[in-house]
BALO-285437 format. One record per residue (C-alpha): x, y, z. Coordinates in steps of 0.02 Angstrom, whole numbers. Example, Ala and Ser with C-alpha at 12.3 -4.5 7.8 and 13.67 -1.06 7.14 Angstrom:
2
<<615,-225,390>>
<<684,-53,357>>
//
This chain:
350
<<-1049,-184,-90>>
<<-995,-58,-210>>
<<-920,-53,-388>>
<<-712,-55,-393>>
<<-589,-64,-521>>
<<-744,-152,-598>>
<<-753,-271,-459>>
<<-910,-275,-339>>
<<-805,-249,-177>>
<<-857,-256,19>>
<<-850,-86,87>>
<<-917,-163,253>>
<<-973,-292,359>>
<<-1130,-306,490>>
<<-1009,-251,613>>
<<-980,-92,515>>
<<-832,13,496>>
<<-777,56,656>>
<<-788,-87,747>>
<<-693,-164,591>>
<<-545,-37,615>>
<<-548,-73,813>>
<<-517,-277,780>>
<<-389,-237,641>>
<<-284,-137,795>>
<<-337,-262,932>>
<<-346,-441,852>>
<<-339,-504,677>>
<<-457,-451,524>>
<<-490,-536,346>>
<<-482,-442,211>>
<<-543,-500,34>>
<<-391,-425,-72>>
<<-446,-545,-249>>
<<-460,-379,-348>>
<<-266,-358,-345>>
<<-152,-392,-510>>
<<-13,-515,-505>>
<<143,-542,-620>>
<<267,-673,-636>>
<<432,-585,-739>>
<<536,-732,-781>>
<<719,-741,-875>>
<<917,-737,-851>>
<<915,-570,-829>>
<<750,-527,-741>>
<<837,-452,-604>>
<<926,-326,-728>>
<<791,-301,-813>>
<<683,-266,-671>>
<<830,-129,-623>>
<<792,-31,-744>>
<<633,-55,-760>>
<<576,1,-585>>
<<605,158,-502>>
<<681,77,-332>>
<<841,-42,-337>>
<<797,-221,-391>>
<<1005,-248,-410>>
<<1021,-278,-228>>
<<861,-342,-162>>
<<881,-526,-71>>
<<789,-662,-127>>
<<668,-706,-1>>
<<597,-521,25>>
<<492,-412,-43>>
<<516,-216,-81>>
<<383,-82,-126>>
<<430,7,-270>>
<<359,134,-441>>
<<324,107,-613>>
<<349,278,-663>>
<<311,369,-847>>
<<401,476,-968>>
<<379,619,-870>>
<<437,553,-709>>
<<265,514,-645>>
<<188,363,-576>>
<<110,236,-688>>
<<83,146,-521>>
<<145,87,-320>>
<<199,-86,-323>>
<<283,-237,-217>>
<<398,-343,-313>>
<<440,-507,-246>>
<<613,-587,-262>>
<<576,-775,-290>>
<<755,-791,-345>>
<<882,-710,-460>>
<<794,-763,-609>>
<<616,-738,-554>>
<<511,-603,-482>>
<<316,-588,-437>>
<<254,-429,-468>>
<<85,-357,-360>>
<<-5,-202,-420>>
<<-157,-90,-402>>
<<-333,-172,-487>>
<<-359,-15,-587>>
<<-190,-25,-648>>
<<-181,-185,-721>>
<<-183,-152,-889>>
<<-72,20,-897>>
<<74,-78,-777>>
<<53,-225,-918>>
<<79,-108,-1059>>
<<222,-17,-957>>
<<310,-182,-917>>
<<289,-247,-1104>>
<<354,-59,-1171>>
<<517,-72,-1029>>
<<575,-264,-1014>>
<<665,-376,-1154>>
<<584,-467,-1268>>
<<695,-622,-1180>>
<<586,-589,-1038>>
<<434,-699,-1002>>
<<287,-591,-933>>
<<151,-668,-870>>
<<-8,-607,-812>>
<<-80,-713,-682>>
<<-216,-583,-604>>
<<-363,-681,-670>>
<<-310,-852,-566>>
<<-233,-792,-426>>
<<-342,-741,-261>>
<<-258,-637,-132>>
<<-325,-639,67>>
<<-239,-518,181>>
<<-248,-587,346>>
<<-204,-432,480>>
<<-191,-362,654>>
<<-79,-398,818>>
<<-167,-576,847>>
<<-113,-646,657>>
<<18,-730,683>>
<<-50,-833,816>>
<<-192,-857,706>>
<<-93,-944,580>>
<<2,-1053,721>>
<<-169,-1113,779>>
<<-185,-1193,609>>
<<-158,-1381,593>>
<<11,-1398,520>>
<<57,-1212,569>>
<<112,-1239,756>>
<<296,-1249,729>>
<<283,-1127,587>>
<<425,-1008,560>>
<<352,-872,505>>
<<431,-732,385>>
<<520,-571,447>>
<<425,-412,422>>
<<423,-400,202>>
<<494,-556,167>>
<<380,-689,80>>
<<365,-896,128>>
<<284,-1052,76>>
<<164,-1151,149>>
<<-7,-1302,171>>
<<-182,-1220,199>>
<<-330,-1332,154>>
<<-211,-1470,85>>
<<-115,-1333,-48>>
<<37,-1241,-73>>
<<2,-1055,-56>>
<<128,-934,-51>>
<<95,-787,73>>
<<214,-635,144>>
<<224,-556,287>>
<<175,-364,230>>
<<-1,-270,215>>
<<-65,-128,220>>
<<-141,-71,412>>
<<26,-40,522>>
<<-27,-199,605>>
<<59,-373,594>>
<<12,-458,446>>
<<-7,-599,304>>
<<-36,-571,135>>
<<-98,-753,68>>
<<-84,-795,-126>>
<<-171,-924,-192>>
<<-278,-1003,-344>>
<<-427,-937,-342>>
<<-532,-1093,-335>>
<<-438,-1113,-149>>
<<-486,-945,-83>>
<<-663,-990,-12>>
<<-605,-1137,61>>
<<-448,-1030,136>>
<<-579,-883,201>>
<<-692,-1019,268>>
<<-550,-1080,366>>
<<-462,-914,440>>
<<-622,-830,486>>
<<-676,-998,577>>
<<-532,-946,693>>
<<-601,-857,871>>
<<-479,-712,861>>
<<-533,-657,654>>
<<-665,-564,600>>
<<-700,-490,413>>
<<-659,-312,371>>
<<-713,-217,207>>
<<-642,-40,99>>
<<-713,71,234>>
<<-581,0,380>>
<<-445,-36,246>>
<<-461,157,215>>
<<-454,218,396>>
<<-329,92,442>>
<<-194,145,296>>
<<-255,351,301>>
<<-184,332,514>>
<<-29,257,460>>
<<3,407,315>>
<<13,272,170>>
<<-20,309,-8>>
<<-170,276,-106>>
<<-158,269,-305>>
<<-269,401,-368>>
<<-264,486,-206>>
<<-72,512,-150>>
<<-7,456,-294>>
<<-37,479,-479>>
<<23,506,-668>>
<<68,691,-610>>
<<152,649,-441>>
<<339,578,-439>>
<<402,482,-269>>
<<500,606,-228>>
<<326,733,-222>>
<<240,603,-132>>
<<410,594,-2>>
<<494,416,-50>>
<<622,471,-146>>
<<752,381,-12>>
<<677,222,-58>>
<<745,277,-225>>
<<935,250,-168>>
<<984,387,-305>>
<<1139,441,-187>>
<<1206,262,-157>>
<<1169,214,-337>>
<<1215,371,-427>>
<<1257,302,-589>>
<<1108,159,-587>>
<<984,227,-735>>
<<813,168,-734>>
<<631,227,-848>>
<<603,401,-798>>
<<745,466,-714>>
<<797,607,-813>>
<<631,666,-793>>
<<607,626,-621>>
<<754,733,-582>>
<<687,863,-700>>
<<562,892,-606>>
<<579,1048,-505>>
<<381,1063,-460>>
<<358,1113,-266>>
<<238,995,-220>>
<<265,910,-43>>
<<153,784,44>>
<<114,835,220>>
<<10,747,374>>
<<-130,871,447>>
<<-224,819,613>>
<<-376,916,632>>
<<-436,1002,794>>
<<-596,882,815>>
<<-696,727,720>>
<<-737,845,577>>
<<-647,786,430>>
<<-572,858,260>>
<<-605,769,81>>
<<-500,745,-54>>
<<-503,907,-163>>
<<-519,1027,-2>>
<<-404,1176,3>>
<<-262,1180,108>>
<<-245,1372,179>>
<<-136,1491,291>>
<<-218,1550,441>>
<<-224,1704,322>>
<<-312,1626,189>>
<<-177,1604,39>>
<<-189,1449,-54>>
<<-46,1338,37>>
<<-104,1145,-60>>
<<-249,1006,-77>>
<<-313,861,26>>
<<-291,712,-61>>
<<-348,591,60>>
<<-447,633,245>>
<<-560,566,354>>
<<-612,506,534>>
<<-462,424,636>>
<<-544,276,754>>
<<-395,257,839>>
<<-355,430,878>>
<<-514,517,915>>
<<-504,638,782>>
<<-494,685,605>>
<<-336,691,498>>
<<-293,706,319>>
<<-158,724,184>>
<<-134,855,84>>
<<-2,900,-63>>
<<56,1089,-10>>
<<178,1190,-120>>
<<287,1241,28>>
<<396,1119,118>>
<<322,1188,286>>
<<363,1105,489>>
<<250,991,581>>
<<170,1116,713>>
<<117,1240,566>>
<<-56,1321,592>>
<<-177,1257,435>>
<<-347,1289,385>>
<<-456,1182,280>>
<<-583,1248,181>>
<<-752,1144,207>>
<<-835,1192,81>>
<<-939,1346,131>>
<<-944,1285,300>>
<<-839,1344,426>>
<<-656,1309,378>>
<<-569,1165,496>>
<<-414,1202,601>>
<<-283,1072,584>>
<<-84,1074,614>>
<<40,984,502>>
<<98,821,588>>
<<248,706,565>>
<<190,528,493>>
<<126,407,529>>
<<-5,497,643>>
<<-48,335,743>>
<<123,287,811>>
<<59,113,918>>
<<66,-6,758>>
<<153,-180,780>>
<<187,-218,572>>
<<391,-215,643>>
<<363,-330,791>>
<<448,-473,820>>
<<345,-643,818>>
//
């Protein structure tokens, strides 16, 4: 257990990490998500309000799905990454990074009419992540689940566990098929209890979370994606629509497209298990300064290490990098196309 966003959080279990990371990709893991923040926005005009007060579209998102999406700041930079539910035209249910809590409140406060109910509901709701190949069959094996249809890949449902509504989407954060279960928090033993009672589930901590979403190349606040770093940096910015919505305005645009900073997220596989930390250079075969690891580590499912890295050149997969290791010998690595582990089954049909 270690201290996060001033929760005491499961890095992991008896099994340990790896073995963790090999059930996520083979079968079905549980994974204790409570620290999360949740939002209701409520009003006439949430969904207009919401436009403009998120970086991606909220004008034509369907009710019924759910879309990642940016808080961003004055400058263009990103208060936080997001996934903004569309309950229905009037109402939206807003998830967000634990250490971000308070700053996305203030932003959301700062942005959104004053005819606009905001409600925090981080402190009652509990949030179990239930994910891996296996997970939907998981949740069919549940009594009252066997005819179940289940939602398409980041769209959101209702439905019974342990006698209670709960409200879960299919989304997550592994590349794997998966369930992302909302409920009050005085139901989330009872609902763990339950699922990891199931043959097929076992319990998976920070450490495989880590490794899971570093293969698939997916942002980590604080990591990928900061106050300093716009979605276009971090390579989103066709999420961002700004072509087929060319006269939408939303918070931070001007300075989003102000910004003219070369900065380019980029996938680097190493040439062995060795890995890179976050605040290693990122060099030429030469030596010049090409960027900075912002995330790296050992890749279970691959064999090797890889990392990502913010560069200042928008340079090919296939490019020759070093990484400096810190005195030690520098690693070789190549830039790589994303995500590096290409076998995930998140888009599958079920």
């Amino acid at each position: 257990m270690v201290p996060f966003a001033g929760w005491n959080m499961p890095v992991q279990y008896p099994e340990g990490i790896l073995a963790e990371h090999t059930h996520t990709r083979t079968a079905a893991a549980l994974f204790d998500i409570c620290h999360m923040g949740e939002f209701y926005i409520r009003g006439a005009n949430a969904r207009q309000a919401l436009d403009y007060t998120l970086a991606r579209p909220v004008c034509d998102q369907p009710v019924g799905s759910c879309r990642y999406n940016f808080l961003l700041n004055n400058h263009g930079g990103t208060i936080d990454d997001v996934i903004l539910y569309c309950l229905d035209d009037n109402e939206f249910f807003l998830v967000v990074n634990a250490s971000r809590i308070s700053a996305d409140e203030a932003q959301l406060k700062k942005t959104l009419p004053t005819d606009i109910c905001l409600e925090n509901v981080s402190a009652t709701t509990a949030k179990i992540d239930l994910q891996g190949p296996q997970a939907a069959a998981v949740l069919r094996q549940l009594p009252g689940w066997q005819n179940a249809t289940l939602p398409k890949y980041f769209h959101w449902s209702r439905g019974q566990l342990c006698g209670q509504e709960i409200f879960y989407s299919r989304t997550g954060y592994t590349g794997e098929i998966g369930f992302e279960i909302y409920c009050p928090v005085t139901l989330a033993a009872e609902i763990w209890q339950l699922l990891l009672a199931q043959p097929a589930v076992r319990p998976a901590g920070l450490g495989a979370r880590d490794t899971l979403r570093l293969e698939m190349g997916m942002a980590l606040y604080g990591h990928e994606l900061d106050e300093q770093t716009t979605p276009l940096q971090a390579g989103m910015g066709a999420m961002l629509k700004l072509a087929e919505f060319p006269n939408r305005d939303f918070f931070g645009k001007g300075a989003l497209l102000a910004n003219t900073t070369n900065k380019f997220l980029k996938g680097i596989t190493l040439l062995g298990r060795r890995a890179a930390r976050s605040g290693n250079s990122v060099l030429t075969e030469t030596g010049e300064l090409l960027g900075t690891v912002t995330s790296g580590g050992f890749a279970p499912s691959l064999g090797q290490a890889v990392a990502l890295a913010y560069l200042h050149q928008d340079l090919p997969p296939g490019t020759p990098v070093l990484l400096d290791a810190g005195g030690k010998t520098p690693l070789q690595g190549v830039l790589s196309a994303l995500p590096f582990y290409q076998h995930g089954t998140a888009r599958n049909k079920i």
